[in-house]
N, C-alpha and C positions, 0 to 999 in steps of 0.2 A: 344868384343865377335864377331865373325865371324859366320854365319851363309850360309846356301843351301838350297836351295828350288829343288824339283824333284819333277815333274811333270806326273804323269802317265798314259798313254792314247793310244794307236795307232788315236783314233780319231783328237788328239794334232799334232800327226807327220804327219797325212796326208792332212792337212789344210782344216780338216771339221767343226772343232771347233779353234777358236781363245782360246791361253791362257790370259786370263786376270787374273786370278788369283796368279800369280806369281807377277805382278808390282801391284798389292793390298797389297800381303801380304811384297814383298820390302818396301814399300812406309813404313806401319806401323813396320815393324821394325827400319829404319831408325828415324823413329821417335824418338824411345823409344834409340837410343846410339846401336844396331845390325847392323853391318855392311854384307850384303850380296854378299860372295865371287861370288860364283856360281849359274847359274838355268841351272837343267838340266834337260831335257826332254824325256822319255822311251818310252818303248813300255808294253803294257801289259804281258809281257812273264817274268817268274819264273828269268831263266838267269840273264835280264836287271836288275831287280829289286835288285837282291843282289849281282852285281858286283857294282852299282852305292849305295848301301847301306854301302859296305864294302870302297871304294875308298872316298864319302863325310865322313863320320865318323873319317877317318884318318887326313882328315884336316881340318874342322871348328869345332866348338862349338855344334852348335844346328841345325839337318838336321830336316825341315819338308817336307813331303810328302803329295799329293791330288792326289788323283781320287783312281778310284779300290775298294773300299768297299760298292757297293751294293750286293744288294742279289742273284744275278746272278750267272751262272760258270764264265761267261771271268772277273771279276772281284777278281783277287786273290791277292791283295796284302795283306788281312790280313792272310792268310797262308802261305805265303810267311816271311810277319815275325817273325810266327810261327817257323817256319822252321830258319831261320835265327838268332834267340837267341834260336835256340833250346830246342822250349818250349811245355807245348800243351796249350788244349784250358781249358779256366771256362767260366760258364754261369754269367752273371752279370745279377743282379736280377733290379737294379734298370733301367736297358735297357730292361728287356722284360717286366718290368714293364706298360715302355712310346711305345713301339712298338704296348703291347698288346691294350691299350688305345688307340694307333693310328688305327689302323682297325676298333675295334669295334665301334668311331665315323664315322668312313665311313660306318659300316653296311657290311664290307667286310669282309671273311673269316679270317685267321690269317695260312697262311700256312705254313709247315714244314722252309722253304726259308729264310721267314719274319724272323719266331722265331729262325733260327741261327745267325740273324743280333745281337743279344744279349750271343754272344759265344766269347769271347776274347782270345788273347794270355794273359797265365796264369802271366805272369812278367808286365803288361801294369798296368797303371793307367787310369781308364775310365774317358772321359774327356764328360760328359751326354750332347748329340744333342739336345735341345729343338724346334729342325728346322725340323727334320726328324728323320728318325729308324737308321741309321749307326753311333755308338759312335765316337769319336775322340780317338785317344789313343797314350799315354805317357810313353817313355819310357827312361830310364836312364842306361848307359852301359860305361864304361873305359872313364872316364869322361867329355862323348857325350851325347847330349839328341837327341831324334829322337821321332818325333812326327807326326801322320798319320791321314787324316784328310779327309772328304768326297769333292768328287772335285767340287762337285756343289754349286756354288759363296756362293749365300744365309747361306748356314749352314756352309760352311768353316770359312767367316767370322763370323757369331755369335761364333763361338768356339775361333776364334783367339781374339779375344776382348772382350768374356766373359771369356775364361780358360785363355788360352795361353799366352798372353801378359802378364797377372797377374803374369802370375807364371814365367815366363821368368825374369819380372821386380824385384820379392821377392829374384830369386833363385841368378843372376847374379849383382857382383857388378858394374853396368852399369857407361858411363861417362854421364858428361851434355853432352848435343848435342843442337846446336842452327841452323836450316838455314833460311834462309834470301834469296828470289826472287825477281827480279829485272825482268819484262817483255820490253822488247824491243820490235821495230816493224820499219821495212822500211831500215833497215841495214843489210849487210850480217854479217856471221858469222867472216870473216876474216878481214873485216874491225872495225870491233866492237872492236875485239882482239886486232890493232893495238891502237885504239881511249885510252883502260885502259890500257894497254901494262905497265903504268908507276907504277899502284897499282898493278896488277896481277904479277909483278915482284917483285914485294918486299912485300909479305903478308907472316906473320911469318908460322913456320912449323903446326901448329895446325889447323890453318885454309884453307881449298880448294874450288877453284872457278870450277865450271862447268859450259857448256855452253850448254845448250838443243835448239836446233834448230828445225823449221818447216816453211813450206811456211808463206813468209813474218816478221817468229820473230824469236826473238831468247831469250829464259830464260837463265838467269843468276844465277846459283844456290850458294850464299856460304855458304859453312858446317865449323863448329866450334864443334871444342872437345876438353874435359877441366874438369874441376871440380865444376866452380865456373859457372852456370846458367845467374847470372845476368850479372856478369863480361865479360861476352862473349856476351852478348847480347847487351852492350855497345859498343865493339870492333867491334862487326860486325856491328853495325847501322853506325859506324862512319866508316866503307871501302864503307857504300855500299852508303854513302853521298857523298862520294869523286867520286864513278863510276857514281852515277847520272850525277856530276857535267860534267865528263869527256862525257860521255853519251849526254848530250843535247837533241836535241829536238826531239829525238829518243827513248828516255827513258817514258813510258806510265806508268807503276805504278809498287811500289813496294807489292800489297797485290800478293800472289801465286794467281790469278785467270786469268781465258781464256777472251783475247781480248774483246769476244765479251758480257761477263759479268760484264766486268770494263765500256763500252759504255751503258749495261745496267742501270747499279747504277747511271751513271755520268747522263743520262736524269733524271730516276727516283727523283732525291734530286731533279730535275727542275721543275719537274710538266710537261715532254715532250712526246709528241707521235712521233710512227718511222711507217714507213709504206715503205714497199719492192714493186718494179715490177720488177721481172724476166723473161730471157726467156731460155737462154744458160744454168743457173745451174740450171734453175727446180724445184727451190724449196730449195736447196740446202743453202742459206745463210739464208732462214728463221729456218730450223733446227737447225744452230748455235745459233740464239736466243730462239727458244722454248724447247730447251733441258734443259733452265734451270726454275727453280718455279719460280713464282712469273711473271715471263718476263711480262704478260698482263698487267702490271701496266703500261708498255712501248709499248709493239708492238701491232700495232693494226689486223696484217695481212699480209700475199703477194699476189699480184696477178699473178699469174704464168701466163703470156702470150708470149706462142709460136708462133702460127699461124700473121699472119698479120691481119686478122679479127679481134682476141680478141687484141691486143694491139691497135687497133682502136676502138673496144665495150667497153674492160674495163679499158683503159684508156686515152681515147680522143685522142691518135695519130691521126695525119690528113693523112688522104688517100696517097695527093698528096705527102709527107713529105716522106713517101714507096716508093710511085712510086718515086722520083727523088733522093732519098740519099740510100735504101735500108736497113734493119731493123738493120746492123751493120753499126752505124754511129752516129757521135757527135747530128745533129739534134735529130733524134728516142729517142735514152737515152734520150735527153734532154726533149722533149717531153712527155717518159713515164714516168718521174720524177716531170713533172709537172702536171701532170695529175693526178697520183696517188694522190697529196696533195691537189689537189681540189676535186678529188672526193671521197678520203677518210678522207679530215678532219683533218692531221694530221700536227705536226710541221717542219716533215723532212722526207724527201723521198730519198732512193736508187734505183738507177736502174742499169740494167745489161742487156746489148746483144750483141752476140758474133760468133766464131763458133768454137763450144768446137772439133768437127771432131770425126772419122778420116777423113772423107770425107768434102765437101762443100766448100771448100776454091777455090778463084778468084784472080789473079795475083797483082790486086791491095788490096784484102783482103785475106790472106791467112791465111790458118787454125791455129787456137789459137789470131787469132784476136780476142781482147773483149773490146767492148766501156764501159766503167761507169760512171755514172752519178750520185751527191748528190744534192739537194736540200731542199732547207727551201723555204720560202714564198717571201724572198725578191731576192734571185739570185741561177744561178743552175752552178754546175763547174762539165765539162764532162773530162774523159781521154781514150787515146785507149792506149790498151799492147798488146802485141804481144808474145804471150806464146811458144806453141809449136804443138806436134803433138796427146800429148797422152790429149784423152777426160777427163779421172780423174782429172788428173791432172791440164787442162786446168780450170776444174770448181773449184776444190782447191783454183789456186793461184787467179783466179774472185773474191772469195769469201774473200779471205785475203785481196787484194787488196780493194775493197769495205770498209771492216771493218776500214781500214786505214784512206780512203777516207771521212767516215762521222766522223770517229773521229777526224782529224783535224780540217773537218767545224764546229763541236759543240765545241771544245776549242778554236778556232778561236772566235766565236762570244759569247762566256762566258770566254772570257781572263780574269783574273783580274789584 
């Protein structure tokens, strides 16, 4: 089954709002054996809507559409496909039901606005929001289904995983679908290629390898479609044994998770604490670890120290160690790495300082210079990289780099 995602928004096209909701609703279809040809992205205008209505229809299975249905005027997509299956509108009783309910817990009015948010196009199947007032709504036509959904994350996805999914899985005779990640880290993407070159050449038709790249890693995706679930799930554990093998000491885990949630877990089973000093990302690689739950069981903090003061106050850097090497330099890391572990207590310490730019760069240190530093309690191993011009970017690949950097020294010294 091939499936389209359309996106509706001017605020999408003028990069006010990021779409995320398109690789949410990919991801779960892919799950379920829906293969996503296209996403396309509109503009609020009557036009857009049903020239990209009439074009994905003609070629996949099942077009879903987000955004456009609140209570607003610039919000017309659902007369739009009023107009577009040539229909009118019905009130649905069990939406102005939950609509009405909704105001009168707020103690707000219920106005004229609100209550056509329960007015449908007469041919739709009501797919009931429990997230908000604009219903999702289903529709089946020359045998396309086209399904319309509120663009805001929260209630798009309860529809998609409480209706949609369900009913896509009942209505369509879907295949098994198996995939299988493989995270890499500290290889490029071309090299990598060359290193399996000898499986990714001879993997039968059924099965496709992908390769998702980002500073410092690269995912390995392979997808399996088939009939038989387990049967595929044998076949592919047994390619993706031979890429490890191929892989080496580049290859960090096969569970789908982020870098720096696999260095999570890997202390956590230890009984380990982590503790950051930054200065060039700012804060930036402690976000990779607190964006996920739990992380507290592992991180104890960062201390973001810019200034030369605070990398002296808050973590014992020596004066003179500034004045004679300069705060981008193998000593300093080394120094804020050991500092940080004596005065926070912890088993292993990161440090970062750098000069992310555009500015601040010295002939002998020039901009995207960044020293790192890891340490534990018995030895500290510092590295400089030499990135480039753009500030983002340079805190990026810091940050990757880092995650590399204590992951070797914690498999290094829990080898088995």
């Amino acid at each position: 089954m091939l499936a389209e995602i359309i996106t509706i928004g001017d605020e999408i096209l003028i990069g006010q709002v990021v779409d995320t909701n398109s690789a949410w609703i990919g991801k779960k279809l892919s799950e379920i054996g829906v293969r996503v040809q296209q996403i396309t992205s509109i503009s609020d205008q009557k036009e857009a809507i049903m020239q990209a209505l009439t074009a994905a229809s003609a070629r996949v299975d099942i077009v879903l559409l987000t955004g456009g249905l609140g209570p607003t005027k610039d919000d017309i997509t659902k007369k739009t496909l009023a107009e577009y299956f040539n229909v009118g509108f019905k009130q649905d009783a069990d939406t102005l039901t939950r609509v009405t309910a909704f105001f009168e817990k707020f103690k707000a009015p219920l106005l004229p606005i609100n209550k056509a948010q329960a007015d449908v196009p007469e041919n739709c199947t009501v797919l009931q929001n429990k997230n908000g007032t604009a219903p999702g709504m289903w529709f089946e036509q020359d045998n396309c289904i086209i399904v319309s959904m509120p663009g805001v994350p929260f209630e798009m996805k309860y529809l998609m995983e409480e209706e949609i999914l369900p009913r896509i899985k009942q209505k369509a005779n879907l295949p098994a679908i198996v995939h299988h990640t493989l995270l890499t880290a500290g290889i490029g993407e071309s090299f990598l290629s060359e290193r399996i070159a000898e499986v990714e050449n001879n993997l039968p038709s059924h099965i496709s390898l992908a390769y998702l790249p980002k500073l410092g890693q690269v995912r390995l995706r392979l997808t399996a479609l088939g009939t038989d679930k387990k049967s595929l799930e044998t076949e592919v554990q047994g390619l993706a044994n031979q890429i490890k093998k191929l892989i080496g000491p580049y290859f960090i885990t096969d569970a789908d998770l982020p870098f720096e949630k696999v260095i999570l877990d890997f202390m956590e089973a230890r009984k380990l604490k982590l503790v950051l000093a930054e200065s060039c990302t700012g804060g930036f690689l402690a976000h990779q670890f607190t964006q996920h739950a739990g992380c507290s069981s592992v991180f104890e903090g960062s201390a973001v120290a810019y200034s030369y003061d605070l990398k002296e106050r808050m973590l014992g850097v020596n004066h003179q160690t500034l004045l004679t090497y300069g705060a981008v330099s193998a000593e300093v890391v080394e120094e804020m790495a050991q500092g940080a572990l004596a005065k926070y207590h912890t088993d292993y310490a990161v440090s970062i300082s750098g000069i992310a730019g555009p500015d601040g760069g010295m002939p002998e240190k020039p901009v995207g210079t960044v020293w790192i530093a890891v340490a534990n309690k018995t030895k500290v191993i510092s590295r400089r990289f030499e990135f480039g011009y753009k500030r983002k970017e340079n805190i990026e690949r810091s940050a990757a780099n880092a995650l590399l950097m204590i992951y070797k020294l914690l498999t290094e010294d829990y080898a088995s």
